[in-house]
C-alpha positions in Angstrom: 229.2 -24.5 122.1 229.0 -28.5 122.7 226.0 -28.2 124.7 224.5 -26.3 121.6 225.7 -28.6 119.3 223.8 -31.5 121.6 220.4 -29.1 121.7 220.4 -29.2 118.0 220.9 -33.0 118.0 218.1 -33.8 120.7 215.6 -31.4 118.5 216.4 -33.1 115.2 216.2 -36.7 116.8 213.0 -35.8 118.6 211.4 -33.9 115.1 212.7 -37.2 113.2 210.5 -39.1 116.3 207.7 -36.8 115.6 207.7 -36.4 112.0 208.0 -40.3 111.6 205.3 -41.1 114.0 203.1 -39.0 111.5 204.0 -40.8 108.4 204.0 -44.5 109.5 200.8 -43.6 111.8 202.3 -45.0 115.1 200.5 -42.6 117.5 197.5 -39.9 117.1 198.3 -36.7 115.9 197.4 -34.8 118.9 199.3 -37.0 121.1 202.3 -36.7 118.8 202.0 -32.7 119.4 201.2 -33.0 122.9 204.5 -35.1 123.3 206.8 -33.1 121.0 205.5 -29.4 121.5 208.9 -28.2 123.0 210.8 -29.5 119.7 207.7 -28.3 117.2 207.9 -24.6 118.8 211.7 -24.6 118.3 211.8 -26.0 114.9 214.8 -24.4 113.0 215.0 -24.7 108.6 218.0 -27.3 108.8 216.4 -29.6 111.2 213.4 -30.5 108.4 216.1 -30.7 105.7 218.3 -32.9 107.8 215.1 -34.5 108.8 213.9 -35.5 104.9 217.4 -36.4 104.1 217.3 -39.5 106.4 213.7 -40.3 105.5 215.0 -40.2 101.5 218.3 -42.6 102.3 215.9 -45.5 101.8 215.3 -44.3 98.2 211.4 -44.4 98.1 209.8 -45.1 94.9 206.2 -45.1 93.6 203.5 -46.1 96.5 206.3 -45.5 99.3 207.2 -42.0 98.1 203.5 -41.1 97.9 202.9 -42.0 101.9 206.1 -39.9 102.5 205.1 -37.1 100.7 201.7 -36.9 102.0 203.1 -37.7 105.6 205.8 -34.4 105.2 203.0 -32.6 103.8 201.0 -33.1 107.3 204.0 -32.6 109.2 205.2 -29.4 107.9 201.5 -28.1 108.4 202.0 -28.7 111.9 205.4 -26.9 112.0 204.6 -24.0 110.0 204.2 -21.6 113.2 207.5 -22.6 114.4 209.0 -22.3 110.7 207.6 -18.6 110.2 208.5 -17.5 113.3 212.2 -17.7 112.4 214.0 -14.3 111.2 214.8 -15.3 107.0 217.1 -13.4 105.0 216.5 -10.4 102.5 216.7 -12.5 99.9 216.9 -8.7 97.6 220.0 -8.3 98.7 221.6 -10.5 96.7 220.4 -10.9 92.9 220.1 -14.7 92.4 217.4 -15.4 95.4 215.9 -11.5 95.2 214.5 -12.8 91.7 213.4 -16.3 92.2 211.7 -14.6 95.2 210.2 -12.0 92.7 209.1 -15.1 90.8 207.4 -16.8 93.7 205.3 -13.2 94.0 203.9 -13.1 91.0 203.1 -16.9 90.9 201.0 -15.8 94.3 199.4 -13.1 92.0 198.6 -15.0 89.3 197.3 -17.8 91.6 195.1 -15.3 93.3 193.5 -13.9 89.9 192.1 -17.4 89.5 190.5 -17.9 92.7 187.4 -16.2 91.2 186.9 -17.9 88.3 187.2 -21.5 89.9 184.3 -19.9 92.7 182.7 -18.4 89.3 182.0 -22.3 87.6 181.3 -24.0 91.4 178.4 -21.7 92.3 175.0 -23.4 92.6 173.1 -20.9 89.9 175.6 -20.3 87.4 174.5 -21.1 84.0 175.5 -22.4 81.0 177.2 -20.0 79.8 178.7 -18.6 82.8 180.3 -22.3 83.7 181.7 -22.3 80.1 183.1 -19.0 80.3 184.6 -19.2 84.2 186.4 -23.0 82.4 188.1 -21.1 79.6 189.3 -18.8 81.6 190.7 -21.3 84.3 192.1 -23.3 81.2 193.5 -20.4 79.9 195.3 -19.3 83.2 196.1 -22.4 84.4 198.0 -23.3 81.1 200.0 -19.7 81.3 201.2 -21.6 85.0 203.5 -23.2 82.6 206.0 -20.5 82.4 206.7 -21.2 86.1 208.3 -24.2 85.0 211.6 -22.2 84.1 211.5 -21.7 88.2 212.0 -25.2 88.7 214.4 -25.6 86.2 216.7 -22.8 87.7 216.4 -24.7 91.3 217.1 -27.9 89.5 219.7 -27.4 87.1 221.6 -24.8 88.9 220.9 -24.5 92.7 220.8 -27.8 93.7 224.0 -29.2 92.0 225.8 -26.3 94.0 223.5 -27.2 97.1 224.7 -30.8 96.9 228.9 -29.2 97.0 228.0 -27.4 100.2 225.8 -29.2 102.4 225.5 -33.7 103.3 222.1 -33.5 104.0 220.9 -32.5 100.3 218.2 -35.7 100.3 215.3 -32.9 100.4 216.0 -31.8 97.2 215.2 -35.1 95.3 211.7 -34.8 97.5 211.4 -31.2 96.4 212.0 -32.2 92.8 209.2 -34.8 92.9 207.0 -32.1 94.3 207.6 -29.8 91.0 207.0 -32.8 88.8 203.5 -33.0 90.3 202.9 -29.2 89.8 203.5 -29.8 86.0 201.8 -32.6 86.1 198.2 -30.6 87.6 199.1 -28.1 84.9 199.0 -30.7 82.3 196.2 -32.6 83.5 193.9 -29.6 84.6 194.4 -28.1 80.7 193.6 -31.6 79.2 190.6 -32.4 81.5 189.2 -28.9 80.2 190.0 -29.6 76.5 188.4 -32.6 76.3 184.8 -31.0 76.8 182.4 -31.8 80.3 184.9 -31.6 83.0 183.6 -33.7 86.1 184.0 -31.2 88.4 184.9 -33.2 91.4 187.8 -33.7 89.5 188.8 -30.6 87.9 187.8 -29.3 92.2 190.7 -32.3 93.5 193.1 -31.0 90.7 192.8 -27.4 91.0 193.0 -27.9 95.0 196.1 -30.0 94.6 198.0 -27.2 92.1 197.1 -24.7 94.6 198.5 -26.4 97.6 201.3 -27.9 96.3 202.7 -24.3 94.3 202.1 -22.7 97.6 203.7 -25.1 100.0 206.5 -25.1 97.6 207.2 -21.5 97.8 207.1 -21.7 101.3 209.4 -24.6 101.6 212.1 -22.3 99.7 211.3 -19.3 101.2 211.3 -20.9 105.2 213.5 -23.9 105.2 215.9 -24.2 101.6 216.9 -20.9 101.0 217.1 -19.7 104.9 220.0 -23.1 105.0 222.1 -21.9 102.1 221.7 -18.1 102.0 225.3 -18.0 103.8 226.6 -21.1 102.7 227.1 -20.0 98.6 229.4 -17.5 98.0 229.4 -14.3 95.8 231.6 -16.1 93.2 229.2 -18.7 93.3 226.4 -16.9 93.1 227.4 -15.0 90.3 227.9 -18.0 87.9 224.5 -19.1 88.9 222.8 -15.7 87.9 224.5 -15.8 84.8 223.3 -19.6 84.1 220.3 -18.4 85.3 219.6 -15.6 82.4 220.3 -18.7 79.6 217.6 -20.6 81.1 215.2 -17.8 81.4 212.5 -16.0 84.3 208.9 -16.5 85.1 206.4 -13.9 85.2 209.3 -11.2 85.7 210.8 -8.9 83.1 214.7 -10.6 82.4 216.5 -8.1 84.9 219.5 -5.9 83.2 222.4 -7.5 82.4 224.5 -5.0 84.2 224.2 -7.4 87.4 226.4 -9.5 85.7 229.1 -6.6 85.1 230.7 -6.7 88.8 231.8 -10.5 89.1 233.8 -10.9 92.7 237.1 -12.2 92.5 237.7 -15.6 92.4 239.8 -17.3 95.8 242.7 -18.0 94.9 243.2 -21.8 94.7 246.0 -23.9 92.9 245.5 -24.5 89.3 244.7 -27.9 88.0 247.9 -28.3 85.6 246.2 -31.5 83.8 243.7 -28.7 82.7 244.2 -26.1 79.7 242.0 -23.8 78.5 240.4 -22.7 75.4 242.1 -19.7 75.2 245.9 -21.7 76.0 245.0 -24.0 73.1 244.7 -21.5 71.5 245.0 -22.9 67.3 247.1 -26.1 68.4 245.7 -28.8 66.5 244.5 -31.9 68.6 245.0 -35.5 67.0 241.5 -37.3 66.4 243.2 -40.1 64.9 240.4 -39.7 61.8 241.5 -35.9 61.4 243.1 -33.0 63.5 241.0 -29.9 65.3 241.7 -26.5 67.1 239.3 -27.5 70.2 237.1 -24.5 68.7 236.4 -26.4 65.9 235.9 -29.3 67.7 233.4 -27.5 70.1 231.9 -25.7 67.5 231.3 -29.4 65.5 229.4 -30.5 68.6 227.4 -27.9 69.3 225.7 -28.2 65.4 225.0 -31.2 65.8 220.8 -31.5 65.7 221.3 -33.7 69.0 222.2 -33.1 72.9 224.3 -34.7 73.7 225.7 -35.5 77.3 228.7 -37.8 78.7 228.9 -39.5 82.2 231.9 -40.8 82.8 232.8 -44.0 84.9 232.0 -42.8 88.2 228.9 -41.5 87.4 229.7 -38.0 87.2 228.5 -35.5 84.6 231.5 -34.0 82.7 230.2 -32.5 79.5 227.4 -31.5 77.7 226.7 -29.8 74.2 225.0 -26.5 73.7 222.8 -26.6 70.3 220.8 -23.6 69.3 217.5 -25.4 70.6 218.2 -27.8 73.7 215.3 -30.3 74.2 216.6 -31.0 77.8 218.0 -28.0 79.9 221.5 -27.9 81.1 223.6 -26.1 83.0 227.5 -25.8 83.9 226.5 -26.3 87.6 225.5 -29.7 86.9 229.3 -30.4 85.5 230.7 -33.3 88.3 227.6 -33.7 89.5 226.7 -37.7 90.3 224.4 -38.4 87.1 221.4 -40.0 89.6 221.1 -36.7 91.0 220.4 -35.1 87.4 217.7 -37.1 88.0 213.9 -36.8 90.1 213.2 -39.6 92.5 210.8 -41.0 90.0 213.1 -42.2 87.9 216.5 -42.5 89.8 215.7 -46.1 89.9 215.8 -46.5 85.8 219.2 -44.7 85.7 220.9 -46.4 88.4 219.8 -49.8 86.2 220.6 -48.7 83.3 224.2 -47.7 84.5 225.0 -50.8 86.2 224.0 -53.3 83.0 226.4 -50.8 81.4 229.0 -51.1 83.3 228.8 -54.9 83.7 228.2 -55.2 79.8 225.4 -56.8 80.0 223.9 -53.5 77.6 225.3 -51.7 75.0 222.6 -49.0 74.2 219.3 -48.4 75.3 216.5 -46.0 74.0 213.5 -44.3 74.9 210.9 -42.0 73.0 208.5 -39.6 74.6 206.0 -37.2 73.4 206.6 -33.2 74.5 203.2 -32.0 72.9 204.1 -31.6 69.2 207.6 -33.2 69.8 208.3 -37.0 69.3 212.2 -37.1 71.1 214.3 -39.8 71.2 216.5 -40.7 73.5 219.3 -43.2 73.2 222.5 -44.2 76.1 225.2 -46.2 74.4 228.0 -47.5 76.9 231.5 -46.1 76.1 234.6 -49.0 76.4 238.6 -48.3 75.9 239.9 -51.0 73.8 240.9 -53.0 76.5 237.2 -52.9 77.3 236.9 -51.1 80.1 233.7 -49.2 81.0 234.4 -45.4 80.4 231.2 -43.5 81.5 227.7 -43.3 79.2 226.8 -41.4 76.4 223.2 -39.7 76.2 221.9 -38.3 72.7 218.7 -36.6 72.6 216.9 -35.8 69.4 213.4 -34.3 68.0 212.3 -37.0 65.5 209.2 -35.3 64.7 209.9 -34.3 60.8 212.2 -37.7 60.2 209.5 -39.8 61.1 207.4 -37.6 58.3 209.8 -38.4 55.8 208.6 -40.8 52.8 209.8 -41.7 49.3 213.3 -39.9 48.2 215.2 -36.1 48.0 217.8 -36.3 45.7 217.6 -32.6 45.0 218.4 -29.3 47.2 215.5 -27.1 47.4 
């Protein structure tokens, strides 16, 4: 067993050799291969995610996570034989991966119907007409691309919080968060770049090519080297409250599967209760002292969740504790993210901001902070107000989100109900 053990660590530490020698350009390609091929050909799914996780401890930002990125993108190129050669689980054997693996195959399918189109508007004679036609049609498919989107919330909102419970090495998933945030960034910019009339085509060739890549080297990176690492690692319980989180937040390009997967849910291990903690249902009607008024907790849940806002709490460890549930979320959330370290809730991009904003919380040199951003007809606002006890001790942080679109409309007075 040691002696396997010590394998594992040579390969990883002569991968990390390899794999940085490609990023930071200290040697040729070729003669990286040539000097590595043992490790390359044996490459397992853990040693790459063990591999990114000490490449991400630095925290890269902007320019510096570009040159990674672009250097893991070679790399993995160059592993891929060794990666597919390696037996992966039948992910339909158990609900939760069987569909985001459904997913993935109709993303391929839908990825493949466009192929003709973007040869269609590239070829030497086409006309007018036939250019015009082949770039509705790629706007029109590429903006449907969209929907994937609810893939990458599902791995962000619910698979990596549990990832980060099970396994140290959980530093790839920041990287492959960034990596989604480009995908919806091509969509975006491929759809706009169409709209506006004229395309340059170089362009609208370097953004297609980029989508392309990047979806597909996604899917592999899930299918090869994430899910292979985890499949065992999350249990049935587990994996049951994810499928259920998973129907609130939706499916891509599948029909919603029957509910009837959720009927059998395994039993739970059986684990000391916390006694600081009491249900909704031992509550029961007990009234709890607000100090401005008294509330059964269902009245106090049901107050929240009205409320045209999101609203979130952080406490003073950085840990996500609780978050609202209004009829239309603007930010999606899910009970896996609930302990969760807020800088994880968060991609690489901007980790940076959060981590600031915190910090000038907690040292009071802030007491609120806000943000607006456009989500095509939505103007949201965002606003973090630091929470102190009356001794003035920092408490945690308190995020409200809110769609400002019709307030900003609002002019003169309403003194009447319609």
């Amino acid at each position: 067993m040691s002696e396997f053990i010590n394998n594992t660590e040579q390969r990883i530490k002569d991968l990390h050799t390899f794999i940085s020698g490609i990023i930071f350009q200290r040697e040729k390609g070729a003669e990286l291969i040539k000097k590595h091929e043992k490790s390359i050909g044996e490459v397992e799914p853990f040693d790459v995610m063990a591999i990114v996780h000490e490449l991400m401890k630095a925290n890269p930002q902007g320019e510096e996570l570009y040159k990674l990125k672009k250097g893991i993108n070679r790399s993995l190129n160059m592993l891929y034989k060794g990666l597919v050669s390696r037996e992966i689980p039948e992910y339909g054997q158990k609900p939760f991966w069987g569909l985001l693996q459904q997913e993935n195959n109709e993303m391929n399918e839908r990825l493949i119907a466009l192929r003709p189109f973007i040869k269609a508007f590239n070829e030497k004679e086409a006309g007018e007409e036939k250019i015009a036609s082949s770039l509705l049609e790629i706007k029109n498919r590429v903006g449907a691309l969209q929907e994937f989107n609810l893939h990458y919330v599902k791995k962000e909102n619910i698979l990596f919080p549990v990832v980060e419970k099970h396994l140290p090495e959980y530093g790839c998933l920041p990287m492959m968060w960034s990596y989604h945030d480009d995908i919806r960034n091509f969509i975006k910019d491929t759809v706009e770049i169409i709209e506006k009339g004229n395309p340059d085509l170089k362009v609208l060739n370097r953004l297609l090519g980029d989508l392309f890549f990047n979806m597909y080297a996604i899917r592999f990176r899930e299918e090869y080297i994430l899910f292979p690492v985890v499949f065992d690692l999350i249990q049935e319980e587990e994996l049951h409250e994810m499928l259920e989180q998973a129907f609130d937040v939706g499916f891509s390009f599948i029909p919603a599967p029957s509910k009837k997967l959720l009927k059998k849910r395994p039993a739970k291990p059986v684990g000391k209760k916390d006694e600081k903690l009491l249900t909704i249902d031992e509550l029961g009607d007990k009234l709890l002292d607000f100090d401005t008024g008294k509330l059964t907790i269902k009245q106090a849940i049901m107050m929240l969740n009205h409320l045209p806002v999101d609203v979130t709490f952080v406490d003073e460890n950085d840990a996500v504790r609780y978050f609202s549930t209004p009829g239309n979320r603007i930010f999606p959330r899910s009970k896996a993210i609930i302990g969760r370290l807020v800088e994880n809730c968060h991609p690489p991009s901007s980790v940076h901001v959060v981590k600031e904003l915190v910090e000038a919380f907690r040292s009071g040199k802030k007491q609120k902070e806000s943000f607006w951003i456009e989500m095509g007809p939505k103007f949201i606002l965002i606003q973090y107000f630091a929470l102190h006890d009356p001794e003035g001790n920092f408490r945690g942080t308190l995020e409200v989100s809110q769609d400002v679109s019709d307030i900003r409309k609002l002019e003169g007075e309403k003194r009447l109900m319609d």
